[in-house]
C-alpha positions as CSV (number, residue, x, y, z in Angstrom):
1,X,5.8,-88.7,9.4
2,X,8.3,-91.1,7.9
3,X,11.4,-89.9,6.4
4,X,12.1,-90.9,2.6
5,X,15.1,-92.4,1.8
6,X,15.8,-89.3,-0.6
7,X,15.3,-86.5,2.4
8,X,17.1,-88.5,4.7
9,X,19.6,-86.2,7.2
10,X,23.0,-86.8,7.6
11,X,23.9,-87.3,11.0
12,X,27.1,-85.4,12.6
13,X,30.5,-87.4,12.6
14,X,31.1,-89.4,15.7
15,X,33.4,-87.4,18.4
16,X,36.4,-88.3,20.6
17,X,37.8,-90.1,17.3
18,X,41.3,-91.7,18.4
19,X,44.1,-93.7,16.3
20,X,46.7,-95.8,18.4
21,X,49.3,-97.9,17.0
22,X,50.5,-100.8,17.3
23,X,52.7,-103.8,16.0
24,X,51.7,-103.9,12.5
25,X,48.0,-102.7,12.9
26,X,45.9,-99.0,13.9
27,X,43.3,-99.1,16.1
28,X,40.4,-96.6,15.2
29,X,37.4,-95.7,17.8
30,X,35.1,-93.5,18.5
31,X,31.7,-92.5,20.4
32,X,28.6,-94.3,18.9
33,X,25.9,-91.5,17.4
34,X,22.3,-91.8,18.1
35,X,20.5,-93.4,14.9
36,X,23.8,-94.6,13.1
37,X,23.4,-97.9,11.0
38,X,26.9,-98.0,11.0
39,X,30.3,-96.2,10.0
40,X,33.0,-95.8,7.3
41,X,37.0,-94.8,8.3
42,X,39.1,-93.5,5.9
43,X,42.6,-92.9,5.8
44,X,44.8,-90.3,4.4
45,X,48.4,-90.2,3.4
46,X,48.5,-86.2,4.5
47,X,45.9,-84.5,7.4
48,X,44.6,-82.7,4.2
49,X,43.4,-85.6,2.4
50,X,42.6,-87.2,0.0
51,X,41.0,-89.4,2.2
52,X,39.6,-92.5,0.9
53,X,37.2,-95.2,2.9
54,X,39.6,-98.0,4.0
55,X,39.4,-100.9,2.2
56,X,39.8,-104.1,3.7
57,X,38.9,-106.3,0.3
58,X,35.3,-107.4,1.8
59,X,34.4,-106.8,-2.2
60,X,30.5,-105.5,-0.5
61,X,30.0,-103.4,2.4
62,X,32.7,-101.6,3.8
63,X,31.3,-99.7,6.7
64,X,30.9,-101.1,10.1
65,X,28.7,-101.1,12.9
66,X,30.7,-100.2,15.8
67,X,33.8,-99.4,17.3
68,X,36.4,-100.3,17.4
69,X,37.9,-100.6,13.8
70,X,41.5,-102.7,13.4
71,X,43.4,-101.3,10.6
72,X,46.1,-103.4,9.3
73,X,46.1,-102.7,5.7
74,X,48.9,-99.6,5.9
75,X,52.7,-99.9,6.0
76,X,54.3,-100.2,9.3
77,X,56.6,-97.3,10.2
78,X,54.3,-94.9,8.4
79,X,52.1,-92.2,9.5
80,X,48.3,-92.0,8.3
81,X,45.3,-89.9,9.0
82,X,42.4,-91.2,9.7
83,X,38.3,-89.7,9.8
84,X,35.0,-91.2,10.7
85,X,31.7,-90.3,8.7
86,X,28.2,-91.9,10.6
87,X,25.8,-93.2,8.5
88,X,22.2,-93.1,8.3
89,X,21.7,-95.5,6.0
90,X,24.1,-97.9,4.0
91,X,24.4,-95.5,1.2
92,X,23.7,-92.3,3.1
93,X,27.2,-91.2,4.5
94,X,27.2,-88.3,6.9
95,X,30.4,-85.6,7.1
96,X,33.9,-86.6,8.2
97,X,35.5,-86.5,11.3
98,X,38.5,-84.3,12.2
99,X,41.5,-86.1,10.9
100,X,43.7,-88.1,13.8
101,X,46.8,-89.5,12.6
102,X,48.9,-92.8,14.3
103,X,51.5,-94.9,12.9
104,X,51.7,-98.6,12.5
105,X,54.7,-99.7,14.4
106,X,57.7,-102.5,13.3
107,X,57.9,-104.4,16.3
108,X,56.9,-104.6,19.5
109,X,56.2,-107.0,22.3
110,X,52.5,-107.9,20.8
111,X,51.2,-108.8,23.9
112,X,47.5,-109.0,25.4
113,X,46.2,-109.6,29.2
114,X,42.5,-110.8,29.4
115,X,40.7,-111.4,32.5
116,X,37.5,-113.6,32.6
117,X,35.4,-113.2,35.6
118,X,33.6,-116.2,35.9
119,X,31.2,-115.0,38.7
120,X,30.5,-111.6,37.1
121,X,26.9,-112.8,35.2
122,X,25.9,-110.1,32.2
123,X,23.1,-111.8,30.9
124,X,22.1,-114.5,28.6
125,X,24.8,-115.3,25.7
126,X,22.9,-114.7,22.7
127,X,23.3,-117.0,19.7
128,X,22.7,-115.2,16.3
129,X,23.3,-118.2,14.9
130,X,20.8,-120.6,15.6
131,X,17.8,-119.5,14.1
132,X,18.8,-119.7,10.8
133,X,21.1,-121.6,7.8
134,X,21.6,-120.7,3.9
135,X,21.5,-123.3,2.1
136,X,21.5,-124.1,-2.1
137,X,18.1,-124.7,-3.8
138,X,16.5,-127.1,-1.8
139,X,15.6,-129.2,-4.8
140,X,19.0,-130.1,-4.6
141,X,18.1,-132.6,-1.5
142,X,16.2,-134.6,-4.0
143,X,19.4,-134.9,-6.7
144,X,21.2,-138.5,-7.0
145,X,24.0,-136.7,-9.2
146,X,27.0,-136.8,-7.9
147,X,29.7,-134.1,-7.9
148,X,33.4,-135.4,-7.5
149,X,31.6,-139.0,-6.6
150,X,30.0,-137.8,-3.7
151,X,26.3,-138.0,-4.1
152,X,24.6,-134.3,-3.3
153,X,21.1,-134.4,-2.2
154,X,22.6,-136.9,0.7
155,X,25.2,-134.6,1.6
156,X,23.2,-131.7,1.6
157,X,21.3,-133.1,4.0
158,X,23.9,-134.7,6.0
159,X,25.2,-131.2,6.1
160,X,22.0,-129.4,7.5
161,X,22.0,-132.1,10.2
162,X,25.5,-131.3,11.2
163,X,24.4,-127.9,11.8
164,X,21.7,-128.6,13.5
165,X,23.9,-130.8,15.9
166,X,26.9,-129.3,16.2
167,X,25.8,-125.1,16.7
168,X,22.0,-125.7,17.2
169,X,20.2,-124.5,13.9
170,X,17.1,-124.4,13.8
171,X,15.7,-123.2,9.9
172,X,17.2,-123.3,6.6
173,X,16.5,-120.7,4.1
174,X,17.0,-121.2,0.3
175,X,16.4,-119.6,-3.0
176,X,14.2,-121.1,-5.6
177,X,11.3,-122.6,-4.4
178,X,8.9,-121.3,-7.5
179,X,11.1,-122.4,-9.8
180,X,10.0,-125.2,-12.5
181,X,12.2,-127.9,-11.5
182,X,9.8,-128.4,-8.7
183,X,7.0,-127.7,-11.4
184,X,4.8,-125.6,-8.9
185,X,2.6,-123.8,-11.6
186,X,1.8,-124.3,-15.5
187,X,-0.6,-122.6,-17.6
188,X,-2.6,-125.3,-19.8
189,X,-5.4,-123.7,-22.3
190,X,-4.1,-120.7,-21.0
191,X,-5.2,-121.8,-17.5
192,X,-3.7,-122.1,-14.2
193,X,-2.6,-125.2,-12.8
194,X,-1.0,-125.7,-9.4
195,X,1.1,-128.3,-8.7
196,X,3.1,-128.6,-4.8
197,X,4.1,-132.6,-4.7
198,X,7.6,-131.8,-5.4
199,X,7.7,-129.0,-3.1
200,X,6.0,-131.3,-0.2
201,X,8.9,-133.7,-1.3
202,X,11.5,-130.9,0.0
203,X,10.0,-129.7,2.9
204,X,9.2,-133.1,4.1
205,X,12.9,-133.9,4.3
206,X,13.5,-130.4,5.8
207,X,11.0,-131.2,8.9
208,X,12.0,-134.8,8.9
209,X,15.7,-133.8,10.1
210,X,14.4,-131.2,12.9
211,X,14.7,-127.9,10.5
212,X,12.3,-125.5,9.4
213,X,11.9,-123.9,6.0
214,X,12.4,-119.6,5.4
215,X,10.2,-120.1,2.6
216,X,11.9,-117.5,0.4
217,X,8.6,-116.7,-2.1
218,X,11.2,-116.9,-5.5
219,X,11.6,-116.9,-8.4
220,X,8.9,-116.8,-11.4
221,X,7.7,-119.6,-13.0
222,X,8.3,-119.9,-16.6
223,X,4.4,-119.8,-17.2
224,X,4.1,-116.9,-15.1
225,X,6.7,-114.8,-16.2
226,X,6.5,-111.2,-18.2
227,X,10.1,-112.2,-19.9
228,X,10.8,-115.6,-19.3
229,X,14.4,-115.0,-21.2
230,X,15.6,-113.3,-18.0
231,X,17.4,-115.7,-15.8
232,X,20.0,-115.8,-13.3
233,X,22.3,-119.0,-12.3
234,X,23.1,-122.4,-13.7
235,X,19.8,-122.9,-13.1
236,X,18.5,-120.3,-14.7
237,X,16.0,-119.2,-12.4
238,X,13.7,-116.5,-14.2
239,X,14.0,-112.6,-12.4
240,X,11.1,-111.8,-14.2
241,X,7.7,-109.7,-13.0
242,X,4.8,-111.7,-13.3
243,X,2.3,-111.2,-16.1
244,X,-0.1,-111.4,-14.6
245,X,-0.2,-110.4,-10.9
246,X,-3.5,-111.5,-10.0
247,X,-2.5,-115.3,-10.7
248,X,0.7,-114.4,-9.0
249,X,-1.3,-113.5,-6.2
250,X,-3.3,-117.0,-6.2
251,X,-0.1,-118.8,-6.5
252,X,1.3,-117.1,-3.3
253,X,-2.2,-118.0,-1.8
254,X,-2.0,-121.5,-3.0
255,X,0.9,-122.3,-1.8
256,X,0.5,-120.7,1.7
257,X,-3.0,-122.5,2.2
258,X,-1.8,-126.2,1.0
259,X,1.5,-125.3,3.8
260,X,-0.4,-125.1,6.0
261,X,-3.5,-127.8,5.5
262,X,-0.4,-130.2,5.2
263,X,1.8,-128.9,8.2
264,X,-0.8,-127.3,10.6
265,X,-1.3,-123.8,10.9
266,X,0.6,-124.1,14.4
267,X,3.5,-125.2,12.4
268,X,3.6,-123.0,9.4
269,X,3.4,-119.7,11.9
270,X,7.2,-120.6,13.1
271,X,8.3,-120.6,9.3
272,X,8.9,-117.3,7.6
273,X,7.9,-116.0,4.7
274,X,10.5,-113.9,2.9
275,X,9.7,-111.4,-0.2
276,X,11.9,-112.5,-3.3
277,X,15.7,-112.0,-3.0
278,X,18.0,-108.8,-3.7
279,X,15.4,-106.9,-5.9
280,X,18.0,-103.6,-5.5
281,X,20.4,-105.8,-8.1
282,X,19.7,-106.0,-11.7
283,X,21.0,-109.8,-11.5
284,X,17.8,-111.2,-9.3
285,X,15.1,-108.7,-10.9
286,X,14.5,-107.4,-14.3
287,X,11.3,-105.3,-13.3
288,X,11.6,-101.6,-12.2
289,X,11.7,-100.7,-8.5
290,X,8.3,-99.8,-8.6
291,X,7.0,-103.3,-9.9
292,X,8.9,-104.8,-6.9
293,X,7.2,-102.6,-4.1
294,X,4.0,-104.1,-6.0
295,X,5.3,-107.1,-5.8
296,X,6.3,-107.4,-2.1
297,X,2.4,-105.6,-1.5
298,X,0.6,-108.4,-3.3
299,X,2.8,-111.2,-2.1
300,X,2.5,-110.1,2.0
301,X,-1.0,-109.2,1.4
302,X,-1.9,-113.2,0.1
303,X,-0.3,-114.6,2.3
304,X,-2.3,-112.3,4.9
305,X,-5.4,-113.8,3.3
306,X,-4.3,-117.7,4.5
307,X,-4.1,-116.3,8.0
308,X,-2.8,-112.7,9.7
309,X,-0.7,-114.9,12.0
310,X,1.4,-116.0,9.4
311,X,4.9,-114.1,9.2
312,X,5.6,-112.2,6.3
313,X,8.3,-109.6,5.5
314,X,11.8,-108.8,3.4
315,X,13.0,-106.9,1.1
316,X,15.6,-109.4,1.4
317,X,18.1,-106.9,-0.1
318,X,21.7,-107.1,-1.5
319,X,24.0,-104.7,0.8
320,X,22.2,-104.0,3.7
321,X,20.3,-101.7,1.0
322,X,16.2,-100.7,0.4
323,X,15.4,-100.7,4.0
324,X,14.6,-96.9,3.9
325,X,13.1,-97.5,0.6
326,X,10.5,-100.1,1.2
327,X,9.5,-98.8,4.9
328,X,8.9,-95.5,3.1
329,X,7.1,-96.7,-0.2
330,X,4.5,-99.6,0.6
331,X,1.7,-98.4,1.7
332,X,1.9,-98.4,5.4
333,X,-0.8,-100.9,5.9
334,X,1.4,-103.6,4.2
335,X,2.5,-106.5,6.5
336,X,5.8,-106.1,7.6
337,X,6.5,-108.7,10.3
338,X,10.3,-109.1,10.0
339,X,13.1,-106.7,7.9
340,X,15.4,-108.8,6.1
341,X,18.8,-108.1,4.2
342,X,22.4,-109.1,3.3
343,X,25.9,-108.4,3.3
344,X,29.5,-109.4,2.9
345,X,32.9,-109.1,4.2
346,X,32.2,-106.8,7.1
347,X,29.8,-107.6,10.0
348,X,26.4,-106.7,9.7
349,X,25.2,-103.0,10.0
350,X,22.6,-102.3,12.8
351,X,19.3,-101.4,10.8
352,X,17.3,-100.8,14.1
353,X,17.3,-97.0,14.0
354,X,16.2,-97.0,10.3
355,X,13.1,-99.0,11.8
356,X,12.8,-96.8,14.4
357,X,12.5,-93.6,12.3
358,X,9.3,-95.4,10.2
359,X,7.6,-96.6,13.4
360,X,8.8,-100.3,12.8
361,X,11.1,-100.4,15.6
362,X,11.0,-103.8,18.0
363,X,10.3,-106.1,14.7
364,X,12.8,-108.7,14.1
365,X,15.5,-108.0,12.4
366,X,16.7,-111.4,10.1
367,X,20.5,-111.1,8.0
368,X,19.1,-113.7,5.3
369,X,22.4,-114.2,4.0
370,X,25.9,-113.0,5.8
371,X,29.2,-114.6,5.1
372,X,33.0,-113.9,4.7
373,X,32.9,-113.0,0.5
374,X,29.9,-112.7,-2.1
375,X,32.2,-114.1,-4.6
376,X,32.5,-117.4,-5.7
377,X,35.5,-119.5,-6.0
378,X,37.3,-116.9,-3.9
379,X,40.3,-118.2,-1.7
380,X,38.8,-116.7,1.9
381,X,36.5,-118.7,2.2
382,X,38.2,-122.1,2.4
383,X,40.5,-120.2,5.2
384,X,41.2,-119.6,8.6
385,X,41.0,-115.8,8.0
386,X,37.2,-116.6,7.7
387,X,37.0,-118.4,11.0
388,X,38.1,-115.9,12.7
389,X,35.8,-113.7,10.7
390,X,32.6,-115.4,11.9
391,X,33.0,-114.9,15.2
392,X,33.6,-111.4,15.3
393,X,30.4,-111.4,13.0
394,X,28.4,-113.2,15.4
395,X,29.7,-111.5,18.4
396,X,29.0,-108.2,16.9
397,X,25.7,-109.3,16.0
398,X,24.4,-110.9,19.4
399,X,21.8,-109.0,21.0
400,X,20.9,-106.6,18.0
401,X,20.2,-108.9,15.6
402,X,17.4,-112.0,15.6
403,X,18.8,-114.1,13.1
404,X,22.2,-113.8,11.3
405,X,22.5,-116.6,8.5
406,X,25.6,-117.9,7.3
407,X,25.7,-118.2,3.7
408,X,25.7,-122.0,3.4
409,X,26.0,-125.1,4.8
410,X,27.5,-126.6,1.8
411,X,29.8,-126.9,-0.8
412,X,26.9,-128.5,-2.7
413,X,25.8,-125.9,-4.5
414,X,25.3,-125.4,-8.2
415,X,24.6,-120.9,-8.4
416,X,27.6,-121.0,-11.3
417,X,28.0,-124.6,-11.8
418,X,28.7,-127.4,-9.8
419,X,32.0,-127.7,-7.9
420,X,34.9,-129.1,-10.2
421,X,37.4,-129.8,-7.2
422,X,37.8,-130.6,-3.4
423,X,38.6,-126.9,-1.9
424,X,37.4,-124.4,-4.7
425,X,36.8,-121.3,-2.5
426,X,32.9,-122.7,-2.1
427,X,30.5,-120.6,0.3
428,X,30.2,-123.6,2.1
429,X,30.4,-124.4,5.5
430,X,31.4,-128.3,4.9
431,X,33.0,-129.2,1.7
432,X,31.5,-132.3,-0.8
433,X,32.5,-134.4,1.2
434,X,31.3,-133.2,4.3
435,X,34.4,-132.0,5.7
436,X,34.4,-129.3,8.1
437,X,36.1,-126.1,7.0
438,X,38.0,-124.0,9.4
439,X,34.6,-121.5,10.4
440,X,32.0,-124.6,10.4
441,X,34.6,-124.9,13.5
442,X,34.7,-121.9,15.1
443,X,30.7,-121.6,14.9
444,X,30.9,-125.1,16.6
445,X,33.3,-123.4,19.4
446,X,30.7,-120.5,19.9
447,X,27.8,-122.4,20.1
448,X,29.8,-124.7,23.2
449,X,30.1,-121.3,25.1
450,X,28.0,-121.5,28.2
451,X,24.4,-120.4,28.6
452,X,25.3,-117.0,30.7
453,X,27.6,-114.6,29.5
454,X,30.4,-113.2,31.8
455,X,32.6,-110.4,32.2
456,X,36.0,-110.1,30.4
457,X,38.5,-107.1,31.2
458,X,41.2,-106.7,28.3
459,X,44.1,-105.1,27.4
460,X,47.0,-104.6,25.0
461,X,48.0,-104.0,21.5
462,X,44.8,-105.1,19.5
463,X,42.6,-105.8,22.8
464,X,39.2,-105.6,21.4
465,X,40.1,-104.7,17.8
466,X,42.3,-107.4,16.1
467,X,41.5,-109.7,18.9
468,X,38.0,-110.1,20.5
469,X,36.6,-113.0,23.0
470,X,33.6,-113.8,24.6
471,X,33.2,-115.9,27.6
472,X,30.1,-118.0,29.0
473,X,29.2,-120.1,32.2
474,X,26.8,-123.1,32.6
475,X,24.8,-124.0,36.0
476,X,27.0,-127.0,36.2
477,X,29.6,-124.6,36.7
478,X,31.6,-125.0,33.3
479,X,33.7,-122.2,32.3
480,X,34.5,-121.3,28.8
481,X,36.4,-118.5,26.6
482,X,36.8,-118.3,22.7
483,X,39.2,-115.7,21.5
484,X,39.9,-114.8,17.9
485,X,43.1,-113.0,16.0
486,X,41.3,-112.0,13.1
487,X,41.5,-108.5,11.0
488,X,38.9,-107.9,8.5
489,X,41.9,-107.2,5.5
490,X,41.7,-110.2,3.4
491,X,45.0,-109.6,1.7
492,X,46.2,-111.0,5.0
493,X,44.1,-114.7,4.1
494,X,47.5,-116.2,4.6
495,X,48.0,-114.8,7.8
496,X,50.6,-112.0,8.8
497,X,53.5,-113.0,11.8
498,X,53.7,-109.6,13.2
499,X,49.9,-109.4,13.8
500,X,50.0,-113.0,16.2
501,X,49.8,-111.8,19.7
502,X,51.0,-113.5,23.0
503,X,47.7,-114.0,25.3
504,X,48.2,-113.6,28.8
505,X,44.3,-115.1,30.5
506,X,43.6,-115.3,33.9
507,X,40.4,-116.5,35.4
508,X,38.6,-115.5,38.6
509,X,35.8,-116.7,40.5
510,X,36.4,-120.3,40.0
511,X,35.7,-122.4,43.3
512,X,37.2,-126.5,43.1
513,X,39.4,-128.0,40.5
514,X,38.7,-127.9,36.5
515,X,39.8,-129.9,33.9
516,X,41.3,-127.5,31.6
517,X,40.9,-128.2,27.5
518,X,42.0,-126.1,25.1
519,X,40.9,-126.5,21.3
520,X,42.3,-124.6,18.2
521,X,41.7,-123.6,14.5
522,X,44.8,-121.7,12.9
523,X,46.3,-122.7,10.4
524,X,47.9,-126.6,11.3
525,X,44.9,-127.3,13.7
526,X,41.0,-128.1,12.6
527,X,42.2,-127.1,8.9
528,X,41.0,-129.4,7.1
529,X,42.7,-127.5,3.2
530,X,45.9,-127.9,4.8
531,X,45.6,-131.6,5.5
532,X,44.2,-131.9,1.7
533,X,47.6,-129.9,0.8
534,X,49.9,-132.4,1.9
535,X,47.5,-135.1,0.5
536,X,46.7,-133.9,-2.5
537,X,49.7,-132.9,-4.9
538,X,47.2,-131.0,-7.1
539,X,44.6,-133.5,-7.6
540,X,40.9,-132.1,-8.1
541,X,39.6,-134.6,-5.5
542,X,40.4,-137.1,-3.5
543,X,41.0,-141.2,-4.3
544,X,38.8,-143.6,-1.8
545,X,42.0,-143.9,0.2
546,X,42.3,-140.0,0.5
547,X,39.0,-139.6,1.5
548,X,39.5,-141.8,4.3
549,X,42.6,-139.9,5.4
550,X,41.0,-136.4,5.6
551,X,37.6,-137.7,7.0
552,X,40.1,-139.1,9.8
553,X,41.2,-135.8,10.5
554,X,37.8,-133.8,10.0
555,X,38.1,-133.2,14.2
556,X,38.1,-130.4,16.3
557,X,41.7,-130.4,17.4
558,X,43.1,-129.6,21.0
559,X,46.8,-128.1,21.8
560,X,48.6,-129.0,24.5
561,X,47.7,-131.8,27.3
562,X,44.3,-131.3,29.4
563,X,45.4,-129.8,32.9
564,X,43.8,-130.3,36.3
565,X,43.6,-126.6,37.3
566,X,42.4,-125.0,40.6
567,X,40.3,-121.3,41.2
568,X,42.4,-119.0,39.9
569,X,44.0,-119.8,36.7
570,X,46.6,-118.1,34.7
571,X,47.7,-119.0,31.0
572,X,49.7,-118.0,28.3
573,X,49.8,-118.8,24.8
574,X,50.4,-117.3,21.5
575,X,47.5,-116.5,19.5
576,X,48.4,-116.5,15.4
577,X,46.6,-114.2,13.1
578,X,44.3,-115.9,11.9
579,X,43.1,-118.2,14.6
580,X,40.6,-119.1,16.9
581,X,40.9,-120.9,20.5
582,X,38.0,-121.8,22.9
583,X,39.2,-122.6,26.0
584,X,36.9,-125.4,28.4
585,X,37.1,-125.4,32.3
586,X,34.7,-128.3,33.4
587,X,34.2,-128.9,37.1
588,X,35.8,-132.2,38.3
């Protein structure tokens, strides 16, 4: 039996709930519970409530996977309570904790002592990352328009290839790859006509830089469509049902079959084929909940029909949202090769146990779509608070999760109209321009960790909470740490002086000497909106000479000299909030 997501049990509230303070933020933890997806804290001015979940302006999910949970939205000096409630599902919240109170303090000493032990082996270091990209339409690789004179399908690309070479990506996924701009299907005499050139146009490109497509099977073709008036987007992609879902079913079939007689069924198998995109919103699908179960049945069922090898799966849902839904609805025979879902502002939720409890445990688990903010234009996510942000989304995510895909490469990208100035609060990783924003940095540090993980001992006021690290080791004997000052509150996007912390690091089981390299993002280092600050004086973008200037400083900055250091190593440093440091000890 598989539970429905209606008759789902709460699970009990986690036990040995604890609240510590310190300078200017809480820390909250607790035990995990067996078959949580995650957890919500609130926080109480009195221990009888009202308590209210704590809101750290993510503007999506605000739950959260694990402990521990850094609170730093209170006031300093004053006392709060605090509860955990386990959930089941995203929107199926289990009973509260007993309340535990702490208080924020003033002042403090701040400080943090981490040992790395660089001979204490854990495993593999897992890279979320690498599997997978968001990216804008892929027509948009074939546009010669131009958005503040910088010509877009060129820089789209450039900026997939940058990914590729600087953290190791290895498929881009995409909305829109049914829509008529790409003219896929027409209906002439009321008949169907297939057309893929412009879609072998776009993944051409795509293979020809190293990537694969996530071919995300949306949205409806004009032709095709049950209410061709519904759109979404500049664009206007159609959110429609089809009207017909037998043609909808050869169109899927079509497509699948000319993929792979162009590509090789070899090829094609390493792609992915995802159901639609965030059906559980009324802005991506006009049709009723059940027409989208029938939807995702007759879509994974034709691409079955090209081959059973071929990987099919979704529901590609806003939120972290109709997992229960879908596993409980389709009929059970449906494909499901891979789950699929989104979120923002919080790291991802673990959705394992809910694919456990309907006998899909062990399939992949791919975050289609993850990133600091789902709204546009928004200030975060030209920041350093969002740097800091990846990596404790990434770290949280290695190990559980296959494939955790930030939401996208580029400032390219046209959802609500193309970009009308340099640093616009895009979802991009890389401006127009193809400048690197503070987190395409710290996703570059990551990915320059070594390949085995190793040890780290911390502790302190934040340890593990407000600041987080991860350390690696290569064959050759390299050594490396990245460490992050990063809360999850975004009314701190400007950073916050009482929440920097003094870093005390120590290193054992080093053997010879080691050059020592130490490269930062914060907010005057590998930032490239402060550069454009004290170039711009409040133009929209910049003049030929400008561009130079901040393409000269698109680098990932180092502090301080490089030592020569020997075994045992000791530093200190002060860490800002928000920052991130990756620290490089390379055999000499």
């Amino acid at each position: 039996m598989t539970a429905s997501h209606l008759d789902l049990k709460p699970l009990r509230p986690p036990a040995n709930v604890t609240a510590a303070g310190g300078r200017a933020q809480v820390t909250i933890d607790w035990d995990p519970v067996d078959g949580a997806c995650g957890y919500q804290v609130y926080r109480a001015d009195r221990p009888g409530g009202p308590f209210d979940p704590v809101d750290h302006q993510g503007l999506d999910v605000l739950a959260v996977p694990h402990p521990p949970y850094c609170d730093t939205t209170g006031v300093p000096g004053t006392e709060y309570w605090y509860a955990v409630a386990t959930l089941v599902a995203v929107d199926a919240i289990g009973p509260r904790s007993e309340p535990v109170s702490a208080t924020a303090a003033e002042n403090g000493p701040g400080e943090i002592e981490m040992t790395v032990h660089a001979d204490a082996d854990i495993g593999e270091l897992m890279r979320p990352w690498r599997p997978m990209i968001g990216s804008e339409h892929l027509s948009h690789l074939l546009s010669t328009d131009t958005t503040g004179g910088r010509p877009i399908g060129r820089e789209l690309t450039a900026a997939l290839v940058a990914a590729q070479d600087h953290f190791g990506v290895k498929s881009v996924r995409a909305h829109g790859i049914l829509c008529d701009d790409l003219g896929v299907y027409r209906e002439i005499d009321g008949e169907p006509v297939h057309d893929f050139t412009d879609v072998d146009r776009v993944y051409d490109l795509v293979l020809e830089f190293g990537l694969r497509p996530v071919v995300e099977l949306s949205f409806m073709p004009r032709d095709l469509a049950a209410d061709p008036a519904r759109t979404v987007f500049h664009y206007q992609a159609i959110i429609s049902p089809p009207k017909d879902w037998d043609r909808w079913a050869a169109l899927i079939r079509a497509l699948v079959t000319h993929l792979v007689d162009r590509y090789g069924l070899a090829e094609v198998r390493e792609w992915g084929f995802e159901v639609w995109n965030e059906s559980n919103l009324d802005v991506f699908w006009s049709g009723t909940p059940a027409e989208f179960w029938q939807l995702y049945e007759v879509t994974a069922r034709a691409v079955k029909d090209v081959d059973p090898s071929l990987p099919v799966g979704g529901p590609a849902s806003a939120a972290a949202g109709q997992i229960d839904e879908m596993l409980s609805t389709i009929d059970p025979a449906t494909p499901v090769d891979f789950v699929s879902t989104h979120t923002y502002g919080s790291p991802p939720l673990d959705v394992r146990p809910q694919l456990e409890r309907h006998g899909r445990g062990g399939i992949p688990v791919w975050w289609t779509e993850w990133g600091v903010s789902p709204r546009h234009f928004h200030p975060v996510n030209d920041s350093v608070l969002s740097a800091a942000f990846l990596a404790r989304g990434m770290r949280s995510a290695a190990g559980r999760i296959d494939a955790l895909s930030y939401w996208v490469v580029s400032d390219h990208f046209e959802e609500l109209g193309r970009p009308e100035s340099l640093l616009h609060g895009g979802f991009g990783l890389r401006t127009v321009g193809n400048l690197a924003k503070p987190r395409f940095w710290a996703l570059s540090m990551l990915d320059r960790l070594g390949e085995r993980e190793v040890r780290i001992d911390q502790s302190g006021d934040g340890a593990g909470s407000l600041v987080e690290s991860w350390a690696g080791r290569d064959p050759d004997g390299r050594v490396t740490l990245a460490v992050w000052n990063g809360t999850l509150d975004q009314s701190k996007v400007a950073g916050h002086r009482p929440l920097n912390r003094m870093i005390r690091v120590r290193f054992t089981g080093l053997t010879g000497a080691y050059q020592l390299c130490h490269h930062r993002v914060d907010e005057h280092h590998s930032n490239i909106a402060a550069k454009w600050a004290q170039l711009g004086n409040g133009s929209a973008w910049p003049t030929e000479q400008q561009w130079t200037q901040l393409q000269s400083a698109d680098q990932l900055d180092r502090i301080g000299t490089d030592l020569e250091v020997h075994e045992d190593v000791e530093l200190f440093f002060t860490l800002p909030m928000p920052s991130v440091s990756l620290i490089e000890l390379i055999p000499r």
